[in-house]
LUMLO-221959 format. One record per residue (C-alpha): residue in three letters; x, y, z. Coordinates in nm, 3 decimals, padded with zeros to 5 digits. Each point is the difference from the previous one (the first is absolute). Layout:
<rs>
+------+---------+---------+---------+
| resn |       u |       v |       w |
+------+---------+---------+---------+
|  ALA |       X |       Y |       Z |
...
+------+---------+---------+---------+
</rs>
This chain:
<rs>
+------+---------+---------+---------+
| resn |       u |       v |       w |
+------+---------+---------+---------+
|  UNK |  00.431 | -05.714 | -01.899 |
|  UNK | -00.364 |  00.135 |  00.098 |
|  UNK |  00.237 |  00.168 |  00.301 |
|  UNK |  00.248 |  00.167 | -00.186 |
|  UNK | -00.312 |  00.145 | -00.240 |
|  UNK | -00.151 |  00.141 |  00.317 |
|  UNK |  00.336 |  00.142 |  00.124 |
|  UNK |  00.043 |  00.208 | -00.357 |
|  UNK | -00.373 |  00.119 | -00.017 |
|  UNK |  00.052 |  00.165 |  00.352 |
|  UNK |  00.296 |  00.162 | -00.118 |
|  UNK | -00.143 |  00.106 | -00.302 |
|  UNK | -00.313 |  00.094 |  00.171 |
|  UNK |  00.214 |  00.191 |  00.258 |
|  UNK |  00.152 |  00.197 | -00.256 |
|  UNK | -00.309 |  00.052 | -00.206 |
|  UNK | -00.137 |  00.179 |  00.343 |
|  UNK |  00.253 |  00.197 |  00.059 |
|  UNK | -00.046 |  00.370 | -00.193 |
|  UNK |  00.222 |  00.048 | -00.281 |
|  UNK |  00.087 |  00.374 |  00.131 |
|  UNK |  00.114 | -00.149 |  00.310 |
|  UNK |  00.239 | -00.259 | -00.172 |
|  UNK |  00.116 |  00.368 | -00.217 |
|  UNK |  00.110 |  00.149 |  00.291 |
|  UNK |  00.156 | -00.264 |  00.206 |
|  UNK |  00.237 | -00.073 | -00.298 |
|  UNK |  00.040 |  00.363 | -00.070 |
|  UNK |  00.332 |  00.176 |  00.152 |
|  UNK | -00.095 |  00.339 |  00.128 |
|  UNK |  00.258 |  00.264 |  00.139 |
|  UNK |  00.023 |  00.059 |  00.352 |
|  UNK |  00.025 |  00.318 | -00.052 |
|  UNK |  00.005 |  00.339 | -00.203 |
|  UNK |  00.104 |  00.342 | -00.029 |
|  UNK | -00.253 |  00.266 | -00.041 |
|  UNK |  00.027 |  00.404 | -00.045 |
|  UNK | -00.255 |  00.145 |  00.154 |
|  UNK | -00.119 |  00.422 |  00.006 |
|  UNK |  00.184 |  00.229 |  00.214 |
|  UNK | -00.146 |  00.163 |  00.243 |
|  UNK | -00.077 |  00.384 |  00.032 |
|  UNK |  00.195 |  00.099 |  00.359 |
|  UNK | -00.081 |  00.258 |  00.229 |
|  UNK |  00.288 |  00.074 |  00.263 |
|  UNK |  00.121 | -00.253 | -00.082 |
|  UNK |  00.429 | -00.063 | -00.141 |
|  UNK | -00.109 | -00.317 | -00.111 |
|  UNK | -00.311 | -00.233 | -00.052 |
|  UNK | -00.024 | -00.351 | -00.099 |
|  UNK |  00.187 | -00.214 | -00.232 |
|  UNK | -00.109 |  00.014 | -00.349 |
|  UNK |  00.072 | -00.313 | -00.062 |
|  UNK | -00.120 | -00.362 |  00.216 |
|  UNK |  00.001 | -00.357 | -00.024 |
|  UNK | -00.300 | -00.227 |  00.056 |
|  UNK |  00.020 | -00.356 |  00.030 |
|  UNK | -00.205 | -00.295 | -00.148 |
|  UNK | -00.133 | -00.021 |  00.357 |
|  UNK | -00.134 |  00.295 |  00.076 |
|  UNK | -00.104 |  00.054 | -00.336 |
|  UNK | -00.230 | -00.228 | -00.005 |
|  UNK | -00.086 |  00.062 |  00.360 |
|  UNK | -00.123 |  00.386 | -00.116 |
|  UNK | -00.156 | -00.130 | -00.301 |
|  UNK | -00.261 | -00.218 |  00.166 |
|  UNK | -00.057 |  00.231 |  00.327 |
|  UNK | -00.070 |  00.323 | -00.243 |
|  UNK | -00.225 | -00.285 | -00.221 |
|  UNK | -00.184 | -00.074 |  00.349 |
|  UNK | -00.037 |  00.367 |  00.085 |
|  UNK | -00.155 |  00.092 | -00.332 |
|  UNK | -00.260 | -00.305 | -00.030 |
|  UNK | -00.059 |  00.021 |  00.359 |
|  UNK | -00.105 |  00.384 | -00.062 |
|  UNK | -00.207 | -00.146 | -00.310 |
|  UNK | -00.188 | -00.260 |  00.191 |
|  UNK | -00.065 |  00.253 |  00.245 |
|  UNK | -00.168 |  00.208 | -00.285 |
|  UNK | -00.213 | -00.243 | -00.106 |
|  UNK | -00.110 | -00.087 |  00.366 |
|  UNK | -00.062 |  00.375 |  00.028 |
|  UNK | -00.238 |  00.017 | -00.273 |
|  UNK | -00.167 | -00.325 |  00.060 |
|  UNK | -00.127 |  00.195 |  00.331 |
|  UNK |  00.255 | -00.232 |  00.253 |
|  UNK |  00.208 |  00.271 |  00.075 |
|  UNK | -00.155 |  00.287 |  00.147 |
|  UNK |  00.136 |  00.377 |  00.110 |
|  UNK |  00.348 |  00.097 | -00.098 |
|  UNK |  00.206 | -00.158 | -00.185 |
|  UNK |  00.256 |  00.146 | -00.225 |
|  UNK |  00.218 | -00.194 | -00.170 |
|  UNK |  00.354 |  00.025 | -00.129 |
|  UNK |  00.081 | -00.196 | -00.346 |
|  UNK |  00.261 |  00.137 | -00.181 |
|  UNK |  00.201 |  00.074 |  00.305 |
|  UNK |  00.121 | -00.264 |  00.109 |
|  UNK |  00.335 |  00.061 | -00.042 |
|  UNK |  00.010 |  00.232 |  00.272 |
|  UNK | -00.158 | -00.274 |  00.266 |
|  UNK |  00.268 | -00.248 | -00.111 |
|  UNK |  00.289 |  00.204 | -00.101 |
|  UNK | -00.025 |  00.147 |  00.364 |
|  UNK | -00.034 | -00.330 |  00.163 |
|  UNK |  00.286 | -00.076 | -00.174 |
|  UNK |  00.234 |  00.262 |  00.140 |
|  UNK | -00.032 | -00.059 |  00.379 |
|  UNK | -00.049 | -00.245 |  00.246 |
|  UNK | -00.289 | -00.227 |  00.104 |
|  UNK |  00.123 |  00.215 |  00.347 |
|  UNK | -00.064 |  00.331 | -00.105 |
|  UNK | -00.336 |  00.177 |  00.021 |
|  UNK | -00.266 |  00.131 | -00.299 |
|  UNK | -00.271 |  00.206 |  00.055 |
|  UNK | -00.224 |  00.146 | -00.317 |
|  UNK | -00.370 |  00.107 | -00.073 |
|  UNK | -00.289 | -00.110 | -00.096 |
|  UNK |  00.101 | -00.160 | -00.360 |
|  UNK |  00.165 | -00.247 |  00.235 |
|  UNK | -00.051 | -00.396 | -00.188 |
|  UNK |  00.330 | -00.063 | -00.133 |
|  UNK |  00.190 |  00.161 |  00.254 |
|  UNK | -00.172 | -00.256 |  00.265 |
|  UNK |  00.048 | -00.278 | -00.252 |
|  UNK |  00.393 |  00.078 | -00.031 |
|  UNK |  00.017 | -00.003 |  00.408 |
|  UNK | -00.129 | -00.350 |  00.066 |
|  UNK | -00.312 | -00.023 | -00.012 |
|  UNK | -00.188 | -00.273 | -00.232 |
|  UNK | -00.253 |  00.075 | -00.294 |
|  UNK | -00.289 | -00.179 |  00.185 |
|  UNK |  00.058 |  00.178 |  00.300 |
|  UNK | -00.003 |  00.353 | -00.191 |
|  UNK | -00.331 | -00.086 | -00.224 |
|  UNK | -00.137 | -00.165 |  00.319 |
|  UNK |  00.008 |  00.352 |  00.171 |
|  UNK | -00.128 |  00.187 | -00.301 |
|  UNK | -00.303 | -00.249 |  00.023 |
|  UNK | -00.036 |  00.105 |  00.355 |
|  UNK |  00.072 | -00.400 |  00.128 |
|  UNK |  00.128 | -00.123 |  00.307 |
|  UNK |  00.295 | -00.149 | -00.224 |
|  UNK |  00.110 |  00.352 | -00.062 |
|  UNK |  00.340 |  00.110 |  00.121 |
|  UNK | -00.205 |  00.234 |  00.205 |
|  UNK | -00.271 | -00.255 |  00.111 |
|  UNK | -00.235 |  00.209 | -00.272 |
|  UNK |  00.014 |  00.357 |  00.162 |
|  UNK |  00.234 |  00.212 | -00.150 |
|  UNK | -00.046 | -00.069 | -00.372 |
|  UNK |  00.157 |  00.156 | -00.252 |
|  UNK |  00.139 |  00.304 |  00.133 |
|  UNK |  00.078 | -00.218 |  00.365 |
|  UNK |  00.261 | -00.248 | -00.065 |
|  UNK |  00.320 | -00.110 |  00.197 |
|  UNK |  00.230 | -00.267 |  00.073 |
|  UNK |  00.348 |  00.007 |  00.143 |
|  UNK |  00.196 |  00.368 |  00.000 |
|  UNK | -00.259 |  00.051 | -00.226 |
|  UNK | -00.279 |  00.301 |  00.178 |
|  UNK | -00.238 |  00.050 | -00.282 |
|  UNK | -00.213 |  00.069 | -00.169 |
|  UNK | -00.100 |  00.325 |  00.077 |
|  UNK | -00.313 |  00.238 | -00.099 |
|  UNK |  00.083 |  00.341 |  00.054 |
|  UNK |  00.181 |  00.168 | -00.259 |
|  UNK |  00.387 |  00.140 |  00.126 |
|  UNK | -00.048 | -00.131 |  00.356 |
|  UNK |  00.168 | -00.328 | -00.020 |
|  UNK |  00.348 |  00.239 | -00.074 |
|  UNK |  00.023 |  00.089 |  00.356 |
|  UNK | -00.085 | -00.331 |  00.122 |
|  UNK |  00.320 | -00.150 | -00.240 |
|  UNK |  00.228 |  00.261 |  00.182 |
|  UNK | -00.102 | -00.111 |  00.335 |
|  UNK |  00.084 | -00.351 | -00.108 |
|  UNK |  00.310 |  00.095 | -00.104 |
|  UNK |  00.066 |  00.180 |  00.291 |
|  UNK | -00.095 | -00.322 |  00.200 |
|  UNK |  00.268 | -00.185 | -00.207 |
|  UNK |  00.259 |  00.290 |  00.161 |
|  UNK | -00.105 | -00.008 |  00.295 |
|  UNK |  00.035 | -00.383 |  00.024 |
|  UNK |  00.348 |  00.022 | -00.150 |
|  UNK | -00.144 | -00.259 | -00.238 |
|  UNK |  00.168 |  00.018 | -00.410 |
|  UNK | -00.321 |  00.034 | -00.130 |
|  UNK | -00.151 |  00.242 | -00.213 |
|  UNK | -00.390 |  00.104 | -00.054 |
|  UNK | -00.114 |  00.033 | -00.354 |
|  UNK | -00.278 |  00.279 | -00.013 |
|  UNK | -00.239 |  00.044 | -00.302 |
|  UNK | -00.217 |  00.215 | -00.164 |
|  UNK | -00.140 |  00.129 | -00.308 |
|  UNK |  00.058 |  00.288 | -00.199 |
|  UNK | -00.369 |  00.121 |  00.073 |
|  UNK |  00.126 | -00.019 |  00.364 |
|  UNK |  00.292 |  00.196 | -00.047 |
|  UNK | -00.117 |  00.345 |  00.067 |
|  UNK | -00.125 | -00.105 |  00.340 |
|  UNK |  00.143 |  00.229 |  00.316 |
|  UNK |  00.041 | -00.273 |  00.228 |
|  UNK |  00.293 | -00.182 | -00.273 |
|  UNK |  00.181 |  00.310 |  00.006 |
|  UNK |  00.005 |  00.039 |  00.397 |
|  UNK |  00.093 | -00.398 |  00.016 |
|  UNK |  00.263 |  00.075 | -00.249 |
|  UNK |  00.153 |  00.303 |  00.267 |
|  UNK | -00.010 | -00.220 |  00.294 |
|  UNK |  00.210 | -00.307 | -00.193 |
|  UNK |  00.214 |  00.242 | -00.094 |
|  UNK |  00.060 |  00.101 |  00.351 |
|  UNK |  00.003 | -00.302 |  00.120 |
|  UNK |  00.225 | -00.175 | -00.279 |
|  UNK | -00.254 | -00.309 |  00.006 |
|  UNK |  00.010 | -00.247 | -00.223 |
|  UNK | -00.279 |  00.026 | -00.248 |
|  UNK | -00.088 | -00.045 | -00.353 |
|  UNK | -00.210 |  00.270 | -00.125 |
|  UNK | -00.158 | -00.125 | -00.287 |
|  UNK | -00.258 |  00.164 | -00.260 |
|  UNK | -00.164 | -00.225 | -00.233 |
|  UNK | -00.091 |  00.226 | -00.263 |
|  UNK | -00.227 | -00.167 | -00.251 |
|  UNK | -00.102 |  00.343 | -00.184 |
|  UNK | -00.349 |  00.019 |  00.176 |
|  UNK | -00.075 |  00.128 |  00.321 |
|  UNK | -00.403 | -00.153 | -00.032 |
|  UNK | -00.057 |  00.157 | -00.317 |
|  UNK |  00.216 |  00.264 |  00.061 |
|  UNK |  00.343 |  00.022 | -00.256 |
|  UNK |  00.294 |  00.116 |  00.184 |
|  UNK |  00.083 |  00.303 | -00.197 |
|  UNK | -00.387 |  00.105 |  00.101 |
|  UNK |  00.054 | -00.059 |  00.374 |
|  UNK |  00.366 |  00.093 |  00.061 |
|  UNK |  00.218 |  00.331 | -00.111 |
|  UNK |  00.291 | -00.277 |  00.020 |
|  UNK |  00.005 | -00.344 | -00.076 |
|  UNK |  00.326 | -00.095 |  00.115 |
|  UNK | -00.065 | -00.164 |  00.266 |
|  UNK |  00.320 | -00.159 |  00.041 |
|  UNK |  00.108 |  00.336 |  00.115 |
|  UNK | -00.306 |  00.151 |  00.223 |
|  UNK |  00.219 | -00.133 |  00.313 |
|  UNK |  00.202 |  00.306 | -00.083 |
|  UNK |  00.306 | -00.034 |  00.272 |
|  UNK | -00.116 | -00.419 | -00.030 |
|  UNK |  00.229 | -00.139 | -00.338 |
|  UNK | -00.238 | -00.186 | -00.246 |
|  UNK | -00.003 | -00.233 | -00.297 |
|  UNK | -00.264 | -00.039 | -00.245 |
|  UNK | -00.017 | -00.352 | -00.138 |
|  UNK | -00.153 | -00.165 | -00.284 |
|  UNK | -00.279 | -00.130 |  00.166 |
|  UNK | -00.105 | -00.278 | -00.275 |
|  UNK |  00.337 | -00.175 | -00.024 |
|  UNK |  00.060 | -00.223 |  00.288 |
|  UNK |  00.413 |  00.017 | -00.039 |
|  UNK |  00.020 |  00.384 |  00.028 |
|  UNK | -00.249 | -00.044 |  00.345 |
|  UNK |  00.180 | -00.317 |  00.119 |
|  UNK |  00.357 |  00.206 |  00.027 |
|  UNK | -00.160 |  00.365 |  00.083 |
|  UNK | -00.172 | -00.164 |  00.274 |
|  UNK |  00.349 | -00.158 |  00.113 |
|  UNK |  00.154 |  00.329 | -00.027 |
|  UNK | -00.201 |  00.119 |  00.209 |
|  UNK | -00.077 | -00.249 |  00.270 |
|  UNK |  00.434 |  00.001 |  00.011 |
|  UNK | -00.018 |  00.368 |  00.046 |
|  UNK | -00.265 |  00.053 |  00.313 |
|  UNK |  00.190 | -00.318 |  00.159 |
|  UNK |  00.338 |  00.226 | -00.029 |
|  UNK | -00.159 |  00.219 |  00.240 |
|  UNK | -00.041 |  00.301 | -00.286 |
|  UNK | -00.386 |  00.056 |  00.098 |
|  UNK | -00.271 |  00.004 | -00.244 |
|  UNK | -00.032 | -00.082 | -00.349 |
|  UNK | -00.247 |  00.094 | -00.304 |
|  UNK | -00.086 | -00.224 | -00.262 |
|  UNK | -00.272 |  00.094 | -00.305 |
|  UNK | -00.095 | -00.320 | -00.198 |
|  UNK | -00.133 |  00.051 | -00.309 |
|  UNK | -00.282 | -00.191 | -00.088 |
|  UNK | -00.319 | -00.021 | -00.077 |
|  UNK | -00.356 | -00.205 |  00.030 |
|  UNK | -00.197 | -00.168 | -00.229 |
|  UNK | -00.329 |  00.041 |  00.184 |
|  UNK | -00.170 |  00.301 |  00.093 |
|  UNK |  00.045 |  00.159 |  00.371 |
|  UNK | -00.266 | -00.243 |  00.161 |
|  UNK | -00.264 | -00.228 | -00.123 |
|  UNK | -00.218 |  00.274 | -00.037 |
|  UNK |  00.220 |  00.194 | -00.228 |
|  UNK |  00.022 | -00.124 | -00.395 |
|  UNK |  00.337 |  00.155 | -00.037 |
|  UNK | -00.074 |  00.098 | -00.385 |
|  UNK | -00.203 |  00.361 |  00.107 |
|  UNK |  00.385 |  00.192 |  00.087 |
|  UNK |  00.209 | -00.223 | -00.208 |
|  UNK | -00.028 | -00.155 | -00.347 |
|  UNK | -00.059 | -00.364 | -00.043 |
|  UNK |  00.284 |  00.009 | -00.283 |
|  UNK |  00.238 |  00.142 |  00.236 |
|  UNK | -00.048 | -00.287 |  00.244 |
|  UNK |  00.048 | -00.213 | -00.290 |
|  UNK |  00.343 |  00.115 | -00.072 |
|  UNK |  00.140 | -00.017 |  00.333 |
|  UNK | -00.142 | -00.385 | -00.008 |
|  UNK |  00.198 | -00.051 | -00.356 |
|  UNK |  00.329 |  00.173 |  00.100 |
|  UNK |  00.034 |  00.063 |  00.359 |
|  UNK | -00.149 | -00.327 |  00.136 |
|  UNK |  00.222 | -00.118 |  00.328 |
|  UNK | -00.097 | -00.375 | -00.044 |
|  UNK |  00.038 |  00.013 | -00.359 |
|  UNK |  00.357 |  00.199 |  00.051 |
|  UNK |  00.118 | -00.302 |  00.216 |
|  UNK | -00.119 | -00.234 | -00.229 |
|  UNK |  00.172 |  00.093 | -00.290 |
|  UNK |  00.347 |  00.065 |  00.166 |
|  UNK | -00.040 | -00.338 |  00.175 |
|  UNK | -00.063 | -00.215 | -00.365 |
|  UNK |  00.245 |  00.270 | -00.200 |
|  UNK |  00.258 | -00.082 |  00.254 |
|  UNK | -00.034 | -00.402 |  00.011 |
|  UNK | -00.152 |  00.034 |  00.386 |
|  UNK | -00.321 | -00.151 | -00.077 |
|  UNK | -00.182 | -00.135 | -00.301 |
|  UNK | -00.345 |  00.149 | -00.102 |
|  UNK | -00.149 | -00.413 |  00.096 |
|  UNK |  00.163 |  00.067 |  00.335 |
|  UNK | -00.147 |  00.262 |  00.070 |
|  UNK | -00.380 | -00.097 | -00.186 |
|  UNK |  00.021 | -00.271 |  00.252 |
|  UNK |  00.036 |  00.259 |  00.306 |
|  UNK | -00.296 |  00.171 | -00.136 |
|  UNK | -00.226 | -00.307 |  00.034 |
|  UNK |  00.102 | -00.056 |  00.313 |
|  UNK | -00.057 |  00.338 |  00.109 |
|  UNK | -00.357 | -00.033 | -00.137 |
|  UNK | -00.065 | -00.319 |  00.149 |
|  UNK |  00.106 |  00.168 |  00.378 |
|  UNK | -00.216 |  00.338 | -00.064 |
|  UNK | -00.279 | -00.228 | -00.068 |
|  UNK |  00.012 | -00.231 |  00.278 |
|  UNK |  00.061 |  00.327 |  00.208 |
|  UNK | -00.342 |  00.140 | -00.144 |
|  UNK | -00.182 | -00.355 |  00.074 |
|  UNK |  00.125 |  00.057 |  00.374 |
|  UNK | -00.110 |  00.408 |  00.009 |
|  UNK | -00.338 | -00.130 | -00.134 |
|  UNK | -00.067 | -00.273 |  00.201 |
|  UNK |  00.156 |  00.055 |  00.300 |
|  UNK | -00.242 |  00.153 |  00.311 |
|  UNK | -00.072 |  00.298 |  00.128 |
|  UNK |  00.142 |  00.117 |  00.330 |
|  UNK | -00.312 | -00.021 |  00.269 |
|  UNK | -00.101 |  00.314 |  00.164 |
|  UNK |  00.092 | -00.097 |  00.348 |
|  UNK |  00.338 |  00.074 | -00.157 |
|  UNK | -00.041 |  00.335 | -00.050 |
|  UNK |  00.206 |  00.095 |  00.305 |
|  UNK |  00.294 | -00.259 | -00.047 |
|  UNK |  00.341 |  00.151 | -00.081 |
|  UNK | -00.032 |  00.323 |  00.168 |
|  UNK |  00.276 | -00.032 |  00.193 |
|  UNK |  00.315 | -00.228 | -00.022 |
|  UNK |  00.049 | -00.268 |  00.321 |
|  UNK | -00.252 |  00.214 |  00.231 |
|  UNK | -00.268 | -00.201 |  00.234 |
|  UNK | -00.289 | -00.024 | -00.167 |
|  UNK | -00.259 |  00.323 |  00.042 |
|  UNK | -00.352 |  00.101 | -00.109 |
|  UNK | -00.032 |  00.244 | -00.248 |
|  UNK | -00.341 |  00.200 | -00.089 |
|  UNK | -00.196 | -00.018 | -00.318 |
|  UNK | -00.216 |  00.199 | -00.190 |
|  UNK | -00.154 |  00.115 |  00.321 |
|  UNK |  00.086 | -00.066 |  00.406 |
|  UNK | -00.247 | -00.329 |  00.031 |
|  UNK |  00.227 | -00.179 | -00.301 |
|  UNK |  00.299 | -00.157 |  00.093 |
|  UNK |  00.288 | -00.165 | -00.139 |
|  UNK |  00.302 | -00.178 |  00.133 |
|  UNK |  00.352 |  00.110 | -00.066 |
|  UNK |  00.239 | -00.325 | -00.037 |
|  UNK |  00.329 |  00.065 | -00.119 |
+------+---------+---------+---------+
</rs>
């Protein structure tokens, strides 16, 4: 008897343990999948664009949901690290575009190449790389995906080259990638980004004429997020269709804060330069929560009510959400759930960036060089020296 009385209180225990939104949405039966219409895109040279209408799966869904919720608390986090005096130098952050980072990764393959500029987070979250190792290397730790020395603007990981400072001059750099992928005869394209503020830049235009040329296979893509610093774009450009400044180059221009419309632009795209057609121009529409940098409020160009509104109506993460529960994909406990466990990873990630140590200075030299002997390498001035290990 006393055995069978200790066999139902651990059941009953059990089930008392177990959280009542979890026992919701195991008996719940969701839809594998759903329908959606999503805004056509403005063409330039272009017949045809993308479809207008896509299906996303339960899968994926969910998938886009919790990497655009890591993106967003990640830049958060980073934030409040920022102005607790942990982070130091640049930093500029990109919440309320995430679904460009993700809609993007979404459209190509793990194979295929991105390079972007110096707002640069999400983009290196969406290629591989892990939340501790990117708050690691805004801390400056060894733990950082670039042992602590890049920082913000200076990430990378796998077909993933920054990361990069100067305004425009990553452009070029994306069409020699993708004229690396041509030259290799590999079916890969190179994704290259910049911003709107970037745009009016010489050296895009000439990297635009030689891909032409060339017919290489790469993504031009403009992230216009309305603000070139503190600059609007009808102050710093006589024409804001960007989507077409390629001129003899056909462009799109996207709705940059729904992560459908990027998902199958991007895919129209990528199938395009792999035909052998040349280059392609995509504008995504967006726009960022923050100011320019740390060091910029973002409320002296820019009202705070307008910011407001795009948060109420133009949201990506709350877009996804609601056509994920309004289409039986997810319920609104499913996805509460994600975001605790999103909160729980960005905080262990912060405990790491915090705690982890500084690189020493005898490292100064490492890395300067990939599988080259080691070589001395002069400080400050000619008595200092450091050693170059790769």
């Amino acid at each position: 008897m006393r055995k069978m009385l200790a066999a139902v209180s651990r059941v009953l225990s059990g089930a008392a343990q177990k959280p009542s939104s979890r026992v919701l949405v195991a008996s719940r039966n969701f839809a594998n999948d759903a329908t959606f219409e999503i805004k056509k895109c403005d063409l330039h040279r272009l017949e045809e664009g993308p479809p207008v209408t896509t299906v996303l799966t339960r899968e994926d869904g969910l998938k886009y949901y919790r990497m655009m919720q890591t993106v967003r608390r990640m830049e958060l986090k980073a934030d409040q690290l920022y102005k607790q005096k942990i982070i130091r130098g640049f930093c500029h952050l990109c919440d309320g575009q995430e679904a460009c980072c993700v809609g993007l990764e979404a459209g190509i393959n793990p194979t295929d190449h991105l390079i972007t500029a110096y707002r640069a987070h999400g983009f290196t979250f969406t290629r591989g790389l892990s939340v501790r190792e990117i708050l690691a290397e805004l801390t400056g730790r060894r733990g950082g995906c670039a042992k602590g020395k890049g920082g913000s603007m200076h990430m990378y990981a796998k077909n993933f080259y920054g990361g990069n400072g100067i305004v425009g001059a990553q452009v070029p750099l994306g069409a020699g990638i993708a004229l690396a992928c041509k030259y290799n005869g590999k079916d890969e394209v190179c994704l290259t980004l910049y911003g709107d503020g970037a745009a009016n830049q010489g050296q895009i235009f000439e990297a635009y004429n030689m891909a032409a040329l060339w017919k290489l296979p790469c993504i031009f893509i403009c992230e216009n997020n309305r603000y070139g610093m503190g600059t609007s774009v009808e102050r710093a450009a006589a024409s804001t269709d960007y989507y077409k400044r390629g001129d003899f180059i056909p462009g799109l221009r996207v709705d940059g804060m729904d992560i459908l419309c990027v998902r199958e632009a991007t895919r129209f795209a990528a199938a395009y330069c792999r035909s052998g057609k040349g280059p392609i121009l995509m504008e995504l529409q967006t726009y960022r929560y923050h100011g320019h940098s740390m060091s910029d409020p973002g409320v002296s160009y820019r009202t705070r009510e307008e910011i407001q509104e795009v948060r109420s109506k133009s949201d990506p993460i709350m877009l996804l959400k609601d056509r994920m529960v309004n289409s039986n994909l997810a319920s609104v406990e499913e996805l509460k759930e994600i975001d605790v466990e999103v909160r729980k990873e960005i905080e262990d990630a912060a405990q790491f960036a915090t705690a982890d140590p500084e690189p020493p200075l005898e490292e100064l030299g490492h890395h300067i060089y990939n599988s080259d002997p080691p070589f001395e390498v002069r400080g400050a001035n000619q008595w200092i020296k450091f050693k170059s290990v790769s």
